[in-house]
C-alpha positions, 0 to 999 in steps of 0.5 A, a space after each residue: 315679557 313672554 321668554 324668561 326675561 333674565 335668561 341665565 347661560 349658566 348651563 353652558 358654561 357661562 359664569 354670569 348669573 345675574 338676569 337682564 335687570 342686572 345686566 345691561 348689555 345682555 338685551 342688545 339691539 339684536 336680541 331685543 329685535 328678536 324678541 320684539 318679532 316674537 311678540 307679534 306671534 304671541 298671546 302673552 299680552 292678551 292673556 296677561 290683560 285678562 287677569 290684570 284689567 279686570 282687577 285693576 280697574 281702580 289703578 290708573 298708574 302702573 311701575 313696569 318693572 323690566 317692561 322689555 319692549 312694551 309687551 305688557 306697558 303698552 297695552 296698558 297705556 291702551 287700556 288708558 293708563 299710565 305707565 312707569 316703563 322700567 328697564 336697564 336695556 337702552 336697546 329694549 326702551 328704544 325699541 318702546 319708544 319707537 313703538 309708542 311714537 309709531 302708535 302715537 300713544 300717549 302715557 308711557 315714560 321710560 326709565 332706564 335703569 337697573 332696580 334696584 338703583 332707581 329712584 321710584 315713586 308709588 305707583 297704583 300698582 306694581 307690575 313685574 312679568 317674567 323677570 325670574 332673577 329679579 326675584 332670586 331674593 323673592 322677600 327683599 324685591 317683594 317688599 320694594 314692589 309691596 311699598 311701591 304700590 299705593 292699590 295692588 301688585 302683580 308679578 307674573 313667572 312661569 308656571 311649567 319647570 319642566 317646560 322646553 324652553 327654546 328646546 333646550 331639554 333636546 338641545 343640552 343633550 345633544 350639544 352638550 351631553 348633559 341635561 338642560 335641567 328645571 326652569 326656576 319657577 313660581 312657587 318660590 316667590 308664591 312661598 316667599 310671599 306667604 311667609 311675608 303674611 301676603 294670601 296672593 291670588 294666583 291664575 294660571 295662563 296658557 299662551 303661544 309664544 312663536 318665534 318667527 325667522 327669516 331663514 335657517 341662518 338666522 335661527 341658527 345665529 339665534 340659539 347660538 346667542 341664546 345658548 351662549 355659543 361662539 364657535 362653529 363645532 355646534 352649527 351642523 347638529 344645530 341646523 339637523 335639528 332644527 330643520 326638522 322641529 321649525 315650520 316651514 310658512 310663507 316668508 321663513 320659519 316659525 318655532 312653535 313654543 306654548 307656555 304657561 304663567 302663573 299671575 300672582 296678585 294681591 290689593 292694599 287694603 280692601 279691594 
């Protein structure tokens, strides 16, 4: 959870349009540390607790699905529930393991395997956070998750197709002479739902999500990869941008970002 969990490069000329629980490579070891680091200056998880904690006090079990790292699976086993951690990233689930064995948590089970090839079983409540391309057929992958929750669902997107992602709004043009363009965005799903006959609730949730680095090599080799770039003709645009938009803070730079989520629920049956 926090960044788009199934960034697609597409707009910088790479083909491949299928997101992170379809690709089981594109969350290697180094991203997944990355993203892991930015979520120790993240109030996502705190956030997100906010809405699903108190509705969900009747669900003892929950399905994860595209749990990354934990972000939301282990809080939740904090809060004293069970959690089914589904993912297709070994290095996202092993990086979960090494967290929950260092927490000394108990009731997370980790399942590797993409969605839809994974043999489930019903859960009290179906959770999927910021996995925009698992839901680019919005019906069909709600219908799975609504008949894998025995009490509620709760899907979480992001709220703001306008938001800087990762300052791309500023960097396509720069890099690339184009537009970076709109972010997908909740009210798709929230469309596709209620031509389902399913009256979800829906909040919106605002969080910092910073993402921290150890110097400017680093940051630049993270856009790089994010962005999908291989050669060096970018390095020198990259680095003046970026020297002026990181925070300089005791042990490196931070790249400051806000965003907003939207939280859609519903419960089976009467609440």
């Amino acid at each position: 959870s926090g960044y788009s969990r199934g960034f697609l490069r597409r707009r910088s000329g790479c083909s491949n349009r299928r997101g992170r629980m379809q690709i089981k490579g594109f969350w290697n070891r180094h991203k997944a540390e990355w993203y892991q680091k930015g979520l120790e200056h993240s109030g996502f998880p705190k956030a997100a607790m906010g809405v699903i904690l108190p509705r969900a006090q009747k669900c003892k079990s929950f399905l994860d699905v595209g749990s990354g790292c934990g972000s939301l699976a282990i809080p939740l086993a904090r809060a004293g529930k069970t959690v089914t951690a589904l993912d297709a990233s070994q290095a996202m689930l092993r990086i979960l393991d090494e967290e929950t064995k260092k927490l000394k948590l108990k009731g997370i089970r980790p399942v590797l395997s993409e969605w839809d090839k994974a043999e489930l079983k019903a859960h009290d409540a179906v959770l999927c956070a910021n996995v925009p391309t698992l839901l680019s057929e919005p019906e069909k992958t709600i219908k799975r998750m609504d008949s894998l929750a025995k009490k509620a669902v709760f899907i979480i997107e992001n709220a703001d197709p306008k938001g800087d992602k990762f300052y791309y709004n500023e960097l396509y043009p720069l890099l690339f002479n184009k537009p970076f363009g709109e972010r997908a965005d909740y009210f798709r799903t929230y469309s596709a739902l209620h031509s389902l006959g399913i009256y979800a609730n829906v909040e919106i949730i605002d969080y910092d999500f910073d993402q921290p680095f150890g110097n400017m090599e680093e940051a630049i080799e993270f856009w790089k990869e994010y962005i999908g770039i291989v050669t060096e003709e970018h390095d020198r645009k990259l680095r003046e941008f970026l020297d002026k938009k990181l925070v300089r803070k005791k042990g490196g730079l931070l790249a400051k970002f806000h965003k907003k989520s939207a939280v859609m629920w519903w419960v089976k049956g009467k609440p």
